[in-house]
N, C-alpha and C positions, 0 to 999 in steps of 0.2 A: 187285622188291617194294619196297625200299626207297627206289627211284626214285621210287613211285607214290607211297609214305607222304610224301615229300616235296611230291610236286604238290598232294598231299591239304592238306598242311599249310599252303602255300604259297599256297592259295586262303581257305583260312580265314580266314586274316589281310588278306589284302585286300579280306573284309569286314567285319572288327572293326574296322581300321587307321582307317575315315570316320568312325565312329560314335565312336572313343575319342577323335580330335580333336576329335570335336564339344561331346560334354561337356568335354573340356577345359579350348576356347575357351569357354563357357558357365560353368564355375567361377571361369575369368580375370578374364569380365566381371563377372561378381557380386560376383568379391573385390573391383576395381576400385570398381566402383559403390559397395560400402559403404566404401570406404576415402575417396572424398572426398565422401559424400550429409554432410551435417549431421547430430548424433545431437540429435535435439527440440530445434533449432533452437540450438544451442549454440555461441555462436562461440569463447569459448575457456575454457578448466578451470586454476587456479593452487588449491595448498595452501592453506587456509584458517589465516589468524592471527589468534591469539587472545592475549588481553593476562589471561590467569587472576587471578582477585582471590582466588579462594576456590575451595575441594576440588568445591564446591556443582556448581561449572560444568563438571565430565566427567560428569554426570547429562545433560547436554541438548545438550551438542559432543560428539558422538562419534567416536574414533580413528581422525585420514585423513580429515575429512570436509574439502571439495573446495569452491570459491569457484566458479560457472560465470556466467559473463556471456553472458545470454543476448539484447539489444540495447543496443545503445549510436547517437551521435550527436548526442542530443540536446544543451539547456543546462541546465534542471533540469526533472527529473521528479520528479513527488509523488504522492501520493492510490492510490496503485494498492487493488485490488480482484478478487477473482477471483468470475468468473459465465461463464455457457453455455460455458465451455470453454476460455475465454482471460483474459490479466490485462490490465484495463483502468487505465491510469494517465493522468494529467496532463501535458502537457509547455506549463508554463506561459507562460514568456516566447512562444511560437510560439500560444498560445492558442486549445489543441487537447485534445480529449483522444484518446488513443492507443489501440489494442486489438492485443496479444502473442497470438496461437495458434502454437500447439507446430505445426512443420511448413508452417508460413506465413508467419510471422513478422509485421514490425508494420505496420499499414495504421493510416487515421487513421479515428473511429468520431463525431467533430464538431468542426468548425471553421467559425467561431469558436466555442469554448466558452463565453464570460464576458463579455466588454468587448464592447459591437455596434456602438461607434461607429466614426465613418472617420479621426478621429486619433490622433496618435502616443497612448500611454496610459501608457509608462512600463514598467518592466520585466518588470510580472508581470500582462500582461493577462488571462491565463486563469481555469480555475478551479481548485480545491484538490484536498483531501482528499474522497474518496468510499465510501459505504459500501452495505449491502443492506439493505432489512426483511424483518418476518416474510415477507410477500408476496412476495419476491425481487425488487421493484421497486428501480434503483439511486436513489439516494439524494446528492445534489452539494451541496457548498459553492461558493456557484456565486464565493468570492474576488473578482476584479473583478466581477462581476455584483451584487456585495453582497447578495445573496440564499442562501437556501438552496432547493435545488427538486426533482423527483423525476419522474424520467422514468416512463408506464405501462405502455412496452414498451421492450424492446432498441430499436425505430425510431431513430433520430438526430434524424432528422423529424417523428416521434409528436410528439402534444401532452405537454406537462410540466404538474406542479404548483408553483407557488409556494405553498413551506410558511412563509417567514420572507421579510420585508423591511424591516421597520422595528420601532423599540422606544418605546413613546411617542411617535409622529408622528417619530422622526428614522430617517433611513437608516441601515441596521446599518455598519460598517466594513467588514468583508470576510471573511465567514464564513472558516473555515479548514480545522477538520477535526469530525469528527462524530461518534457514537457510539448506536444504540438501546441504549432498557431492554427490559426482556421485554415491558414493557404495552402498548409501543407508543408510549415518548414519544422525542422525539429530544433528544439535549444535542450543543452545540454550542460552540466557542469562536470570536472575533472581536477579533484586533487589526487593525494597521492598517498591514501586508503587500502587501495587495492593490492598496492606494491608490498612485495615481499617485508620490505620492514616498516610501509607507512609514513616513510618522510624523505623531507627534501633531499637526503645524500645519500640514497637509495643509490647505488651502483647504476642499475638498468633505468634512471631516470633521465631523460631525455629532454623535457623542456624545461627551463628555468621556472616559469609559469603558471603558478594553477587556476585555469583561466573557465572561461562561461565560454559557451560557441554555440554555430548558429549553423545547419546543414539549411540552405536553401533548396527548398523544392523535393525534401526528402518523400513526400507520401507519393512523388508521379519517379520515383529515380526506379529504372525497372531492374525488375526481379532477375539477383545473381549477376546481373553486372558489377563490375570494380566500383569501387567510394568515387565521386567527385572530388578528389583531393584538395584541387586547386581551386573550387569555389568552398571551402571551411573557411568559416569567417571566426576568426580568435574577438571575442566582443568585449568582454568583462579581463582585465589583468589586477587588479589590486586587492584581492582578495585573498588571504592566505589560506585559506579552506572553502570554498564555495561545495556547497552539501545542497539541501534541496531546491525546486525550483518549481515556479505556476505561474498564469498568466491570473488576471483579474477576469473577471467574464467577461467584459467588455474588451480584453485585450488593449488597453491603453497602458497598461501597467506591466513590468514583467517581475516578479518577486525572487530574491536569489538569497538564500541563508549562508549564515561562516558561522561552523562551528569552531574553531578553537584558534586564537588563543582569547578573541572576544568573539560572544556570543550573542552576533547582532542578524538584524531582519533587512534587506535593502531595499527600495522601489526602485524601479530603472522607467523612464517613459517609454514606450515603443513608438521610436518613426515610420513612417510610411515604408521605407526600405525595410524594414526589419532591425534596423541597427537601433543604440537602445543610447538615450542623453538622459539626462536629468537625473541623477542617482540622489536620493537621499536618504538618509538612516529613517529608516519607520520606525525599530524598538530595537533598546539593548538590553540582554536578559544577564550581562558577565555579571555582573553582583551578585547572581542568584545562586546561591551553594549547594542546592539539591543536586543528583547526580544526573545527567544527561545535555545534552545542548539540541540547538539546533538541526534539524534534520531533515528527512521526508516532510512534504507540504500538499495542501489541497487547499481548495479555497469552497463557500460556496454559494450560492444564486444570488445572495446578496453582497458576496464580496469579503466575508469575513474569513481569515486566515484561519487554517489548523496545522499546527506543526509540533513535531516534537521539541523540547526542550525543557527545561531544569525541571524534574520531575513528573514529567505526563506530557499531555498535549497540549498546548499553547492555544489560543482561542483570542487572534490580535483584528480591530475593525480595519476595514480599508483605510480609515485617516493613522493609523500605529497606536492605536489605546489596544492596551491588553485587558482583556473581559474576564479571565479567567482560566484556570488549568484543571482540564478533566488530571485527576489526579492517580497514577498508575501504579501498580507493585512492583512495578521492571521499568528498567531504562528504553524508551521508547526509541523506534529507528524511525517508521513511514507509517501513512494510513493510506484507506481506498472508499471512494464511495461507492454501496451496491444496495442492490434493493429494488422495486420496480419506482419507487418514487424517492430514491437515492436518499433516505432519512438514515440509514443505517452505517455506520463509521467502522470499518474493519480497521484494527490496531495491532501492526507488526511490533511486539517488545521483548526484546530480550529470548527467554524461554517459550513464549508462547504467543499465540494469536488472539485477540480480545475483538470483541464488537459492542457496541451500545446504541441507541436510537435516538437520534436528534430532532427539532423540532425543524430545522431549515433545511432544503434540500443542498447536498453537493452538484455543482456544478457542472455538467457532465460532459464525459471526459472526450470522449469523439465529436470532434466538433468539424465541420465543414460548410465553404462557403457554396 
């Protein structure tokens, strides 16, 4: 009897025994697989440093939050933007713009972006800062291209609009970065970055001025038609570098950065025309010796600035107190918010692209009345 309970037994298991290795092998390889797949395309995660100015700033860094680099390689990236799914940024000297999707990583979405001719152009032939209108149409400082333009489809290919090219018969400088109101107008800033050598006595430089401008009524200006020349409103002149630029949420505010030879933050009021009074210095960072200045800007839901500057991202409130600087390994150009509840801060710097997760939303960037 207990012979049999053995055979009995004895069979059993030698048909359990194929099926337990199987799953086995099959939890192996899964563990395997997720151990070296990429977790959304993330090549590597360090502790996030922070240079605290004030109490302000554990409101919107929160405890353990994590630096992840998610593409690198390039020489400098700028402009990024987030649309259908992926972040689109600039990688100027290669004079391209780029497109980041989670799981794919980065393919090239146009080249040449800016400069169309067939020689050398100098270091920054690409294009800039990019943004979206009400329409979701993207929106480019086309930087070397000296223009500002607006694509009618994701296509690469599709036809574009030329929304800005000249100010009074002369050729703009080299658009940079951009910004919609809710009405539909675009403002823009323009030094002379773009230009073959970067400064004022640039041969092909055309206006004395590196000014802030204003395209009235740019989101209704229809598709492939010529620029409105003659309604460009030249806004801002006394700035000797005007670099990045964003409205407040409320749009009572328009924010205009100079990066060099001081490295300060501006307020402008916005009037009811669109034209801008009240200027006054929010923060000056020229003191500060780390390497980067002023640059790309965002603001978010509660008003609080992020911008590049002396060493990482600048973190200034709406009244001009600086709260603190997410602190970076690269000299920072722009950021973008994405995300479905815009927590997450894409950072264009230098060699590569970086993200982190904040505790306050970005302000979001399509706006209409």
């Amino acid at each position: 009897m207990r012979e049999k309970n053995w055979l009995w037994l004895v069979g059993i298991l030698a048909l359990i025994a194929p099926c337990t290795l199987f799953l086995i092998a099959r939890q192996a390889a899964a563990g395997a697989e997720a151990a070296v797949a990429p977790q959304d395309g993330v090549l590597d995660t360090t502790p996030l440093k922070v240079d605290r100015l004030d109490p302000a700033i554990d409101r919107i860094i929160p405890k353990g939050a994590m630096l992840e680099r998610i593409a690198t390689g390039f020489t400098w990236v700028e402009g990024p933007v987030w649309d259908d799914g992926s972040l689109f940024f600039a990688e100027i000297p290669s004079n391209s713009i780029r497109r980041w999707t989670p799981g794919k990583g980065v393919s090239i979405f146009l080249q040449p972006s800016g400069y169309k001719g067939s020689d050398h152009y100098g270091r920054e032939p690409g294009t800039n800062g990019m943004t979206l209108d009400a329409r979701g149409r993207l929106t480019v400082a086309g930087h070397a291209q000296r223009d500002v333009f607006r694509f009618k489809t994701l296509d690469p290919h599709g036809p574009i609009t030329i929304l800005a090219d000249t100010y009074q018969g002369k050729r703009l400088n080299s658009p940079n970065d951009l910004v919609y109101r809710s009405n539909g107008d675009l403002y823009f800033t323009d030094p002379p970055y773009g230009l073959r050598t970067q400064n004022d006595s640039d041969k092909e430089k055309e206006l004395q001025v590196n000014g802030v401008y204003r395209i009235p009524h740019a989101l209704q200006h229809k598709p492939g038609a010529p620029p409105d020349r003659a309604e460009l409103q030249q806004l801002i002149t006394d700035l000797p570098r005007p670099n990045g630029i964003a409205f407040s949420p409320d749009e009572k505010y328009l924010y205009v950065n100079n990066s060099e030879p001081k490295k300060i933050w501006m307020r402008y009021r916005v009037k009811a025309d669109g034209t801008l009074t009240e200027s006054r210095l929010l923060y000056d960072a020229t003191a500060d010796p780390r390497p980067g200045g002023p640059d790309g800007m965002k603001v978010d839901v509660e008003g609080n600035i992020y911008s590049a500057g002396p060493g990482g991202v600048w973190i200034i409130s709406p009244e001009g107190k600086a709260l603190g600087t997410i602190v970076m390994p690269e000299r920072v150009a722009n950021m973008a918010w994405a995300g479905p509840d815009r927590k997450t801060l894409y950072i264009c710097a230098s060699t590569s692209v970086y993200r982190v997760r904040l505790t306050i939303a970005g302000a979001p960037i399509i706006k209409g009345r």
